[in-house]
N, CA, C and O of each residue as an XYZ file, in Angstrom:
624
protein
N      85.926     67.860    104.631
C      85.693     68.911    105.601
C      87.001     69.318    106.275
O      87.292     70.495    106.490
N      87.789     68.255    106.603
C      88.826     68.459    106.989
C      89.929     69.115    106.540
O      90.938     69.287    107.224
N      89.769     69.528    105.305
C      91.107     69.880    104.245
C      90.163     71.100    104.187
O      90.698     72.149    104.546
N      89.338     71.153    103.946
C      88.520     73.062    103.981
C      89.364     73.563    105.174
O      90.279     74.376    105.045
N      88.921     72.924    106.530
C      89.141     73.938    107.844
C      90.819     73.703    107.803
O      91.374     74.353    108.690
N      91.723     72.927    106.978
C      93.012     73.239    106.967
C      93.539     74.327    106.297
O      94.577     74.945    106.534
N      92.318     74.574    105.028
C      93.278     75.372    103.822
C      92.628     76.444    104.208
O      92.974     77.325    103.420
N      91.825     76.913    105.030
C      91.223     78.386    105.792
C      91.756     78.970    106.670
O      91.607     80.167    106.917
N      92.765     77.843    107.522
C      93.360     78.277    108.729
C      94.670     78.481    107.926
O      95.470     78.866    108.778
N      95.356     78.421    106.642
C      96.496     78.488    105.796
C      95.693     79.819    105.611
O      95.855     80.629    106.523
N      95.019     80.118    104.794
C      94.822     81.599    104.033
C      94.404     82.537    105.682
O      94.830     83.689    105.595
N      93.956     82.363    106.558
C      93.787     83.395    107.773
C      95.481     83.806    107.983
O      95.966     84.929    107.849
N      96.281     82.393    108.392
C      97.585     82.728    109.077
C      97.958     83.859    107.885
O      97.720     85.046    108.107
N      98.731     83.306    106.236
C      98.777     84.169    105.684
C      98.573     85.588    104.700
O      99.244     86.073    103.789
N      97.335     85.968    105.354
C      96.269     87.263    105.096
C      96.915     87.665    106.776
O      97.304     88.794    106.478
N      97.202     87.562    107.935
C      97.869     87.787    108.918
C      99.505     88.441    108.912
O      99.934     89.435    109.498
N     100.286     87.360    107.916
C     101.404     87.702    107.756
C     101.589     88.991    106.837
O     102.431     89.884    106.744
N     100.603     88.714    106.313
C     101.041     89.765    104.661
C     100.716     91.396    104.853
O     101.124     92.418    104.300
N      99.712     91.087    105.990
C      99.144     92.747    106.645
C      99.597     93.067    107.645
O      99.239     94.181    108.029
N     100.796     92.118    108.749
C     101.689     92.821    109.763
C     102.516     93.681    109.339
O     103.457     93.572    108.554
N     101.977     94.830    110.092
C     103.444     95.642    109.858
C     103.848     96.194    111.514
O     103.004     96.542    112.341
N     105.336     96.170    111.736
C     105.774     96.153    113.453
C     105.590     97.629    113.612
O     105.108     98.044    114.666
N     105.944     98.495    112.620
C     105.968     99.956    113.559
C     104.232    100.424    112.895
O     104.008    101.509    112.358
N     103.340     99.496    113.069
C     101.863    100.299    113.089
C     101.800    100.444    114.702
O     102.028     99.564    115.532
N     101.466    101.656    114.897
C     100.810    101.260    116.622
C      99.217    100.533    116.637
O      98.058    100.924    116.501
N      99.737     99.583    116.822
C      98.101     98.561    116.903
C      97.153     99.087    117.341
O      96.116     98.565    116.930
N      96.933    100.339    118.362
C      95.469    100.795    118.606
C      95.368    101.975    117.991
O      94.963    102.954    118.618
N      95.687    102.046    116.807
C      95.272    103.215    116.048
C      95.119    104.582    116.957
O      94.292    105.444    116.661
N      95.999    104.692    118.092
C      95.474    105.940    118.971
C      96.531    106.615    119.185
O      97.603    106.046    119.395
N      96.387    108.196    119.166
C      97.508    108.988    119.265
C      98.498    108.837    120.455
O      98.026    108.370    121.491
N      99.770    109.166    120.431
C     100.726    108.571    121.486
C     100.497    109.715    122.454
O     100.359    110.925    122.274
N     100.501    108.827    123.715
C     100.260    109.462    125.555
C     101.667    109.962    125.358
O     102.532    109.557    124.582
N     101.695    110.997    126.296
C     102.564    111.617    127.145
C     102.731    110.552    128.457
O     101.777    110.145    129.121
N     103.992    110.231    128.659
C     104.154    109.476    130.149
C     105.371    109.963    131.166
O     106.602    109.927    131.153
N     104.504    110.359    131.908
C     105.698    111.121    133.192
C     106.269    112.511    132.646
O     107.438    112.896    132.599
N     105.039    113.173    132.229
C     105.624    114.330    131.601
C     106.351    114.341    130.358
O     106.809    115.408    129.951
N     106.472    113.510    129.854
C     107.498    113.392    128.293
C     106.428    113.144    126.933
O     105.526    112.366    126.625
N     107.008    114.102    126.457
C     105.696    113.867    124.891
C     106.249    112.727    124.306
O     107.461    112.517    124.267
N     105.488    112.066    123.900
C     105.285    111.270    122.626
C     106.021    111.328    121.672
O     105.544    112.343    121.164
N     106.896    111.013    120.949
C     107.866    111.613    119.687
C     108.106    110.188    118.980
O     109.010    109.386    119.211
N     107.034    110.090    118.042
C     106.863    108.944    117.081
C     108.167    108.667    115.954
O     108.543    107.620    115.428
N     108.520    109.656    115.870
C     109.851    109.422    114.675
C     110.737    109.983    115.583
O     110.959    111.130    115.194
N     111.264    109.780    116.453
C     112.353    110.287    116.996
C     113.626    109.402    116.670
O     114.802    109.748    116.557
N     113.072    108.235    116.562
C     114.184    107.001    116.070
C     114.397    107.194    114.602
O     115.361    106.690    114.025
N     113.546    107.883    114.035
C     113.695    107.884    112.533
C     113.009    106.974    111.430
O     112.796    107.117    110.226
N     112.642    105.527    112.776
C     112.157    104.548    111.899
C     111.217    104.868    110.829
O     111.331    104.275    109.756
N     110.305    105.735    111.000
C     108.795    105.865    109.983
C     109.328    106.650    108.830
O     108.824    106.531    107.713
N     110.413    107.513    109.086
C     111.450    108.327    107.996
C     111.773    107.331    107.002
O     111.429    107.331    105.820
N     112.481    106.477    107.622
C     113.625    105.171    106.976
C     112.123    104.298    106.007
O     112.002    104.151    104.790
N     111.359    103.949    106.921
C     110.317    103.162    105.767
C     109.490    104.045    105.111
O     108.785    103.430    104.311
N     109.258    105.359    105.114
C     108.530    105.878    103.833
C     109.609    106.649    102.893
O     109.246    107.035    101.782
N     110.936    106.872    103.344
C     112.157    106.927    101.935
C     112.386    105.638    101.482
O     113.178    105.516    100.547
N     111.606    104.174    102.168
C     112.195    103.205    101.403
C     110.756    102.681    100.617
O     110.718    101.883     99.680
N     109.666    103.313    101.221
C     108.317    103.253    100.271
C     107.957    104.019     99.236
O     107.096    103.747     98.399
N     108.927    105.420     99.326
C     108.615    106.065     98.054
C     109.662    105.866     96.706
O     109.419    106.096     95.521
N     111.291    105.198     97.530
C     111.828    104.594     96.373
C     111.613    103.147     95.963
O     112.377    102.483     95.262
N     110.516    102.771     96.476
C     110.063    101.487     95.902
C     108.453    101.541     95.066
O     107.907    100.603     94.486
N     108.044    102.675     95.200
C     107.003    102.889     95.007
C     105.622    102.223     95.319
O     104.713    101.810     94.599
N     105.789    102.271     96.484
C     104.948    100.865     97.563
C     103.724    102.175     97.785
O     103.942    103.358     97.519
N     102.923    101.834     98.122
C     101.214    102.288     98.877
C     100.719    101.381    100.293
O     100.922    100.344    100.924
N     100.407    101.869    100.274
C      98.792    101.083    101.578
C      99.446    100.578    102.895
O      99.164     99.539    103.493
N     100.574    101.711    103.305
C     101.515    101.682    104.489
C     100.977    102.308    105.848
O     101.112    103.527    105.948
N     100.458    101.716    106.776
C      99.761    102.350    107.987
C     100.940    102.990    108.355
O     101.892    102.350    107.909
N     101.361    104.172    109.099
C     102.261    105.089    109.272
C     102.143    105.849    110.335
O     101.345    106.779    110.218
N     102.887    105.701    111.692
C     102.794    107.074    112.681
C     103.984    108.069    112.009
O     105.000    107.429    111.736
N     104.048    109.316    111.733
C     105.237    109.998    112.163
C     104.916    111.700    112.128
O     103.794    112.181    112.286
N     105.957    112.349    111.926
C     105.925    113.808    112.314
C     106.576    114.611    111.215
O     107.536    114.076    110.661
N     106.087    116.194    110.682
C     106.578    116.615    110.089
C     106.339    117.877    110.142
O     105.399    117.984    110.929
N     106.712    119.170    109.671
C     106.891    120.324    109.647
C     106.110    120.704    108.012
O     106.354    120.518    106.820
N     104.939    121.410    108.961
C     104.026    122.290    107.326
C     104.832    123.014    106.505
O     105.471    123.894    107.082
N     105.025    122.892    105.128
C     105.445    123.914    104.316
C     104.478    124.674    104.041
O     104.402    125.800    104.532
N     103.423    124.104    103.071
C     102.825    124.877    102.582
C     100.867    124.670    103.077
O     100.384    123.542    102.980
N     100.418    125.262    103.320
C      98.877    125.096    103.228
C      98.151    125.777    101.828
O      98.150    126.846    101.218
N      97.465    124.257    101.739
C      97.007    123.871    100.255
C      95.438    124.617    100.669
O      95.123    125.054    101.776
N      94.570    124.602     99.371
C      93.172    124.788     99.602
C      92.431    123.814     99.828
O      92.969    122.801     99.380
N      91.432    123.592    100.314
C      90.954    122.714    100.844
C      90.395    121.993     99.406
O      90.291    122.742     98.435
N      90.012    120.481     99.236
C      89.759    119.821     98.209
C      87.906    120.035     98.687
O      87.451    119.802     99.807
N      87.268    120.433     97.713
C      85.876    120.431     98.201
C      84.871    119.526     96.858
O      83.682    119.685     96.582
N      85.536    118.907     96.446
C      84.959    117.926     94.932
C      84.951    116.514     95.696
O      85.913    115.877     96.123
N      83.610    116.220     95.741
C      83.443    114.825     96.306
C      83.396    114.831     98.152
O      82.458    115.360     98.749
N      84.438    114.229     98.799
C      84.602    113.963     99.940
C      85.777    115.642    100.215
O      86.850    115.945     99.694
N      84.887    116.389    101.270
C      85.855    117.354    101.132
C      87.244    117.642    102.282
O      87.225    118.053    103.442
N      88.158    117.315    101.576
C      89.605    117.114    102.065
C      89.918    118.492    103.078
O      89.074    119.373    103.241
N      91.129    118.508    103.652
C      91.558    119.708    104.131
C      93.461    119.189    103.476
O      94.074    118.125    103.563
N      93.750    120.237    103.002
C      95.405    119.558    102.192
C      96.192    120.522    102.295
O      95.864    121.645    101.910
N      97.779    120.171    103.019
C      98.678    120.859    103.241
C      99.769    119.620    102.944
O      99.564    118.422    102.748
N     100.696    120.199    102.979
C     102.262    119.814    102.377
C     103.341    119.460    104.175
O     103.833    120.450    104.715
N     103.469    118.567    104.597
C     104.854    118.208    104.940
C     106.232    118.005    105.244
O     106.421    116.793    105.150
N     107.051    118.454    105.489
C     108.582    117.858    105.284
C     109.009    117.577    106.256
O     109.278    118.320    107.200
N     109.168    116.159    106.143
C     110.001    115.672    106.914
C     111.288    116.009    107.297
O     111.717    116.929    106.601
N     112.446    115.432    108.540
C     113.653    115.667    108.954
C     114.438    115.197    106.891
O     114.964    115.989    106.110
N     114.209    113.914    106.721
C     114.551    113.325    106.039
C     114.569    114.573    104.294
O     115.097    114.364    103.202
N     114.007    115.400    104.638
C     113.803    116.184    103.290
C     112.435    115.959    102.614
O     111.940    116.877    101.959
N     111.671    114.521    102.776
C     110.920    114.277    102.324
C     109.834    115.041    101.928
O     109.955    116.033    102.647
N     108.785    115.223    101.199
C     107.412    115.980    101.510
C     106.585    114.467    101.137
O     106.644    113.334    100.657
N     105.805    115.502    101.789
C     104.098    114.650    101.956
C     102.805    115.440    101.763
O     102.608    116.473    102.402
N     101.679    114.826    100.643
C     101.066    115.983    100.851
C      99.877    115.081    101.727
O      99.490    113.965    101.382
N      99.421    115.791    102.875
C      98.075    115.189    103.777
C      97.145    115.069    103.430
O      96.707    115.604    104.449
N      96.212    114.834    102.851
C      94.751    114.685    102.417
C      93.850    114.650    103.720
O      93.789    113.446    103.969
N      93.142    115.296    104.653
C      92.687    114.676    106.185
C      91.083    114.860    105.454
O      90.765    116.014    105.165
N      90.361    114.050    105.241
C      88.946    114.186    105.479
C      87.927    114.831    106.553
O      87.502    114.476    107.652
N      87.712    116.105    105.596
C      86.836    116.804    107.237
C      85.324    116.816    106.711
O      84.596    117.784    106.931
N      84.921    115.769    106.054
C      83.528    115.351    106.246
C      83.371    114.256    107.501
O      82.280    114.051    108.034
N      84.587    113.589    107.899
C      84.685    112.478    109.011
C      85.321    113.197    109.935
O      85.271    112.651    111.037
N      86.178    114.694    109.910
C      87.103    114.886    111.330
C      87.279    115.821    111.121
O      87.385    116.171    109.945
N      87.410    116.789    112.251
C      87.571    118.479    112.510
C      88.777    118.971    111.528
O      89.858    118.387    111.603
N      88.612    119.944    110.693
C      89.487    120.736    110.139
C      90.209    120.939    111.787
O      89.811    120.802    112.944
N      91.901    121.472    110.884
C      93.162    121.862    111.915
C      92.313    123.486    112.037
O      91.918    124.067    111.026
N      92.227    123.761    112.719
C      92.025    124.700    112.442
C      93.593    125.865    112.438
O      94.601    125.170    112.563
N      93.894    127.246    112.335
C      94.959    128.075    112.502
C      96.138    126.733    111.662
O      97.270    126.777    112.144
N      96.057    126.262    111.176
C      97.264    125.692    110.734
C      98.072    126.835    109.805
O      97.567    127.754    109.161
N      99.284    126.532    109.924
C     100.538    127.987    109.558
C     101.475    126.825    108.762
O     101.510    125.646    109.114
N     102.183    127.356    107.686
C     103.615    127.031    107.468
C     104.378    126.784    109.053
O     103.781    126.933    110.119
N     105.684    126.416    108.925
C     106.292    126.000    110.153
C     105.393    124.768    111.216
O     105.877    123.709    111.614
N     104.771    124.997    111.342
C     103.908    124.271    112.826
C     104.578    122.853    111.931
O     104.933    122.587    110.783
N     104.470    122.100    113.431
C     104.797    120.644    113.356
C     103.373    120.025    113.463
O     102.358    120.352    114.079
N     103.707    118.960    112.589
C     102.097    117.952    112.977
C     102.081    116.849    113.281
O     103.043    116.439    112.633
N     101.657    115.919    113.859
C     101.792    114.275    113.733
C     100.965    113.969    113.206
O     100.071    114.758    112.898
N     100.945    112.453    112.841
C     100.393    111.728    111.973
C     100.370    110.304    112.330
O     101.038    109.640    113.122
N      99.112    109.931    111.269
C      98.860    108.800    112.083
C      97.899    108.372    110.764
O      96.782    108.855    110.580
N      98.425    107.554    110.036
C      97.726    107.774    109.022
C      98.252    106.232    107.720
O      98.849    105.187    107.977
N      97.598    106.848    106.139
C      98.006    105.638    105.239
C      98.416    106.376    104.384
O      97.876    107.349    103.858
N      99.671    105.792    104.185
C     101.066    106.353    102.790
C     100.404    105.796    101.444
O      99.834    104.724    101.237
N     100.569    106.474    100.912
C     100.522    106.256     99.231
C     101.186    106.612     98.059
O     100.886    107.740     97.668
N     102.155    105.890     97.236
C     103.156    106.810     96.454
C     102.183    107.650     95.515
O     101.042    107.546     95.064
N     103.326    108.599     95.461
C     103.068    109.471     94.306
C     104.635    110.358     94.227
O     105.489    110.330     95.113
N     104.715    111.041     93.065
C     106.416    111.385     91.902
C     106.564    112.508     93.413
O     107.719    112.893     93.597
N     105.912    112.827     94.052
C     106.431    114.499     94.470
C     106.560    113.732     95.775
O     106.897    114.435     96.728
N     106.368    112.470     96.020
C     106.893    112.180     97.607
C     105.760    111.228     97.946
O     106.046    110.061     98.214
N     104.361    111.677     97.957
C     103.379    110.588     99.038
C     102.268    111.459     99.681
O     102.379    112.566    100.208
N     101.299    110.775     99.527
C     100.320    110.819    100.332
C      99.734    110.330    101.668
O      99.445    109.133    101.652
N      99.522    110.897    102.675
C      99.150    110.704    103.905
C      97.254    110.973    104.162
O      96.694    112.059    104.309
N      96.739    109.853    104.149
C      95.292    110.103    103.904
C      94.583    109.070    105.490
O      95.137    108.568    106.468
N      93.570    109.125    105.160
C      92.520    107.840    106.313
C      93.479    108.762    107.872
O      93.897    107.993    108.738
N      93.644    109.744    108.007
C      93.987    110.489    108.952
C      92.479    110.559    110.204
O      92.634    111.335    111.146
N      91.421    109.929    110.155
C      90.343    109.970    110.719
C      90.169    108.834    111.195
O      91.063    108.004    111.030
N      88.742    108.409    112.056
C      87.925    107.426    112.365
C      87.233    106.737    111.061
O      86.526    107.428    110.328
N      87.481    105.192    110.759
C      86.582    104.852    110.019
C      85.337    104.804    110.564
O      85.328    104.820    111.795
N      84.120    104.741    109.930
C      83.084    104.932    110.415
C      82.088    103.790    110.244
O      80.942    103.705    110.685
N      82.809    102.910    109.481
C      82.650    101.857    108.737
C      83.237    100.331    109.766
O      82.661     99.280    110.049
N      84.267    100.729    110.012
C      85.549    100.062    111.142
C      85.791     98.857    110.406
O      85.819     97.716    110.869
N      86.004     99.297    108.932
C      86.873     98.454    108.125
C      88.410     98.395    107.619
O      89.067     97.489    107.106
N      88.790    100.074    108.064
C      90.285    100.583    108.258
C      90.781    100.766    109.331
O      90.085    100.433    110.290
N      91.726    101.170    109.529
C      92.526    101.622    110.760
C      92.270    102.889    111.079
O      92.096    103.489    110.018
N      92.117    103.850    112.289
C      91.351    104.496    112.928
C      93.004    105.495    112.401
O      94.150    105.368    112.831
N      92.532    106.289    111.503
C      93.647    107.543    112.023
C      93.706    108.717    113.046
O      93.024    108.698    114.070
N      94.571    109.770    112.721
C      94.337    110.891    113.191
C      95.808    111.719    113.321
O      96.905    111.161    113.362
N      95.601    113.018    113.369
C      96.729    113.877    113.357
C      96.676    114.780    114.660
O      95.717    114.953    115.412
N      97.441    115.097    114.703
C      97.852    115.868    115.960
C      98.923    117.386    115.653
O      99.952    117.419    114.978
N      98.204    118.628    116.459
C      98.714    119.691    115.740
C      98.286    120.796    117.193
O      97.172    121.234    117.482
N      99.588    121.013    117.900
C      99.460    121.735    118.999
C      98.667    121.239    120.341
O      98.153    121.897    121.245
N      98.763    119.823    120.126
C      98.327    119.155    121.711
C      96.749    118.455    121.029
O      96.201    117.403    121.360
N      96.352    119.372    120.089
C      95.059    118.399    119.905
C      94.918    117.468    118.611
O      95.355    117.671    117.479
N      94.045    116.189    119.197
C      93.975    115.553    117.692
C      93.113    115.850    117.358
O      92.248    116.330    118.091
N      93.012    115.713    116.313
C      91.855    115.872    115.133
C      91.405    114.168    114.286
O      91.639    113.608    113.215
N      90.979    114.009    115.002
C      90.108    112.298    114.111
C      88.735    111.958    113.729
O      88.490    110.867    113.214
């Protein structure tokens, strides 16, 4: 009995280690404004620096805050779970294309080329840059609670 509750408290600690990551914001919730100052999730660059070092490693299943500038607005994916999909670019050059589920969370609505968006979301490689998806509430509360942000409001 004793060597069970040892080798359980071994696989908890490392199933713990292996799924920390430091720049997730642990409450899955969009960043406050404090004392008048917005929120600016990549301002350090950090979330830049780890998804140019996740898409040249070709890594997935990266919880991710950061920010980027719409290029293009895609058509909405309506096969299966129906998506809302637009394109990205980061400071870094990067693109991203968003996948946001609006069977779980409000279409952006007015979204334009140019507009900036935040994010809050799960990276996934792919050749043209990455995917940004689980941008919503699980409903399930077996994932991490996303959401995006686009002119003061989120959408989750």
């Amino acid at each position: 009995m004793k060597n069970i509750i040892t080798w359980l408290a071994l696989v908890a600690a490392g199933f713990g280690l292996f799924h920390y990551q430091p720049w997730q914001n642990e409450a899955g919730t969009p960043p406050q404004s404090v004392a008048g100052e917005q929120a600016r999730p990549s301002e350090n660059g950090a979330a830049e620096r780890i998804l140019q070092q996740a898409f040249a490693e070709r890594r997935s299943d990266i919880q991710i805050e950061g920010e980027g500038v719409v290029k293009k607005v895609l058509p909405d994916d309506n096969k299966g779970s129906r998506h809302q999909r637009f394109i990205l670019q980061l400071n870094s050059g990067q693109t991203l294309l968003v996948a946001h589920n609006i069977d779980l969370a409000d279409k952006i609505t007015g979204l334009q080329p140019s507009d900036t968006v935040q994010f809050y979301g799960e990276y996934e490689w792919s050749k043209q840059g990455g995917v940004i998806h689980w941008t919503h509430r699980d409903p399930a509360g077996r994932h991490a609670d996303g959401w995006l942000r686009h002119n003061g409001k989120v959408y989750q």
